[in-house]
C-alpha positions in Angstrom: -47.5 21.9 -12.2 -50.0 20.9 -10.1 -49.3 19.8 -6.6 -51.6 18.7 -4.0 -52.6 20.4 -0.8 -50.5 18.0 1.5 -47.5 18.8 -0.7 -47.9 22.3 -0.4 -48.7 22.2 3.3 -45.4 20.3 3.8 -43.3 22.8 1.5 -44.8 25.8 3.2 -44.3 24.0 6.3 -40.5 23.8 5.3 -40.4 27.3 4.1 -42.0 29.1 7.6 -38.9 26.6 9.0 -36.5 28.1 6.7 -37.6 31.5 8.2 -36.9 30.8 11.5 -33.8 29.1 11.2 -31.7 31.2 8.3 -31.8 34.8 10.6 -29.3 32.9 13.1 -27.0 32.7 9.9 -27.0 36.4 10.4 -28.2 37.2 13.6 -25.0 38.1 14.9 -24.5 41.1 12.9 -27.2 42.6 12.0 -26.4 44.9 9.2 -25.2 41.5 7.6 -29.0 40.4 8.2 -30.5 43.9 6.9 -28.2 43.1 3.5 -29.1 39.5 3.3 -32.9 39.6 3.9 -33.0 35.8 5.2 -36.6 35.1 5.9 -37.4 36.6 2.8 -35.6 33.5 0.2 -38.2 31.0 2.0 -41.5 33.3 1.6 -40.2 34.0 -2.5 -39.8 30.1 -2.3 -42.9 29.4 -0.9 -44.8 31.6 -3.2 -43.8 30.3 -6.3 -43.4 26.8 -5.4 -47.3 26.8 -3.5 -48.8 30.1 -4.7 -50.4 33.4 -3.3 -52.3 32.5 -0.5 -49.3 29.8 0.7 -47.2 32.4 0.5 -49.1 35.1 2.2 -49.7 33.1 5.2 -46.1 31.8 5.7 -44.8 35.8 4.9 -46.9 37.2 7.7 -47.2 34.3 10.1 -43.0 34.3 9.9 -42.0 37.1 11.7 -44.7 37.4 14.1 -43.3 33.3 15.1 -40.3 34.4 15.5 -40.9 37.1 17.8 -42.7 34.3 20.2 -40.5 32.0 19.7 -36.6 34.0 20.1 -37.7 37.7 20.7 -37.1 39.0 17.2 -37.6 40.9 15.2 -38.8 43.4 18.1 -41.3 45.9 17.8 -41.8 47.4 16.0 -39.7 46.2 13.6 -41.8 43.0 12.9 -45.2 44.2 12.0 -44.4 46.4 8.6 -42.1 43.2 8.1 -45.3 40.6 8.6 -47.3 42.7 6.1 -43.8 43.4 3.7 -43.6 39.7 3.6 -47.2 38.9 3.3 -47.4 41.3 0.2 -44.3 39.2 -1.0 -46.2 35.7 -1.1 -49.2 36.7 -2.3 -47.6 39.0 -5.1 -45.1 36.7 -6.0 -47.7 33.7 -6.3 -50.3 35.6 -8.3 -48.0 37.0 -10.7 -46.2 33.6 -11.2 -49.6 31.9 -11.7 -50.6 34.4 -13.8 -47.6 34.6 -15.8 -48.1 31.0 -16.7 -44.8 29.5 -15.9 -43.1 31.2 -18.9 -39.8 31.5 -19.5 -38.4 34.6 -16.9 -41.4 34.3 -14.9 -39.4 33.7 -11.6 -37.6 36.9 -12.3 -40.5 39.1 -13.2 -42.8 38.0 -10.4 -39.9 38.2 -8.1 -39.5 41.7 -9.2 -42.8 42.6 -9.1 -43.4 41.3 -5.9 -40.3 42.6 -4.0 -41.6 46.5 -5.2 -45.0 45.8 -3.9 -43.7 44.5 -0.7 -41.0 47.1 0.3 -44.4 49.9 -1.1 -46.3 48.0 1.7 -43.2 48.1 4.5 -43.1 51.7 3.6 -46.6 52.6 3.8 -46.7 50.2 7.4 -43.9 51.6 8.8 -45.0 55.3 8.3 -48.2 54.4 10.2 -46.2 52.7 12.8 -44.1 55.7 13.1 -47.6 58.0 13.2 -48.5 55.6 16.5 -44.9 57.0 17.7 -42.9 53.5 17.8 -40.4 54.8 15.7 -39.0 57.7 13.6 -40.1 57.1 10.1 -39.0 59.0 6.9 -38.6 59.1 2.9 -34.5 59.0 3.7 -35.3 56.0 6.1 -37.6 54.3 3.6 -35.1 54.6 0.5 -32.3 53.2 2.5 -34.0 50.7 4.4 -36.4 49.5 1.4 -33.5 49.4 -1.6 -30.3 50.7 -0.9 -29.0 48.7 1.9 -31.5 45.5 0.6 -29.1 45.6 -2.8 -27.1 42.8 -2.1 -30.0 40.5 -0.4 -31.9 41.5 -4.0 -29.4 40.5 -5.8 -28.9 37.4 -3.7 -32.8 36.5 -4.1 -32.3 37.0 -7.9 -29.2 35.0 -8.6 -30.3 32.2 -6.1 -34.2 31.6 -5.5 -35.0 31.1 -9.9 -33.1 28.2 -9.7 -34.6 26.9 -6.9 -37.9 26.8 -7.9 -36.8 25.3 -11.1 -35.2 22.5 -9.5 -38.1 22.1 -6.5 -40.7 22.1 -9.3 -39.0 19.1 -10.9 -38.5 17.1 -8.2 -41.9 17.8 -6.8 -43.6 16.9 -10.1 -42.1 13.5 -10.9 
């Protein structure tokens, strides 16, 4: 499993790409793209493909890109999703490394990761919301963090395992 530094630079490279590309899937309808999550399949990708720090970098450098780049997300949307996405590539990566590859490790640091990050987007947003950018609440987090996010968990789940898998194959000939 190991890859070199030029391999992961070009596969995080592809993954921050990924980020700013796959919202315009969904831009149009935003509750589609609240549902989906869509720049957070290349930050999982990216984590467990090129590990923790990788990960972190592509997670937090994504949305704050995008907002140069096409004015979105806006504040403040985009800065508890930088560090929500951050916590997802450096959780994800760590966890995966540390779980050694095993059978289910995909799912476990996904799962792992994707709690810490949405604790994170919480615990961002509220301060956010203490600076008085937006209305901020435990109804707000709940809904925002799982409920509406089931189908893009779910998604993530079903799709990003196999992925990796594959990538890791190809990548290791």
């Amino acid at each position: 499993m190991r890859k070199n530094n030029l391999t992961k630079l070009t596969v995080s490279a592809l993954c921050l790409s990924l980020c700013l590309v796959l919202p315009f899937l969904t831009g149009q309808i935003p509750q589609i793209g609240n549902m989906l999550l869509p720049m957070h399949f290349p930050v999982f990708i990216c984590a467990l493909l090129c590990g923790a720090g990788y990960g972190a970098i592509v997670g937090f450098v994504a949305p704050i890109l995008r907002y140069i780049m096409f004015n979105m997300p806006q504040p403040p949307v985009g800065i508890p999703m930088a560090f929500e996405l951050m916590t997802y590539g450096l959780v994800a990566g760590f966890v995966y490394k540390k779980l050694g590859h095993k059978k289910y490790s995909e799912y476990k640091a996904l799962l792992v990761s994707m709690l810490a990050g949405r604790i994170v987007w919480g615990g961002v947003s509220s301060i956010v919301a203490l600076a008085g950018a937006k209305a901020f609440s435990v109804e707000l987090f709940i809904a925002g963090g799982f409920v509406k996010a089931v189908p893009g968990i779910i998604l993530q789940l079903l799709i990003i395992p196999p992925i990796v898998k594959r990538l890791n194959k190809t990548i290791n000939r």
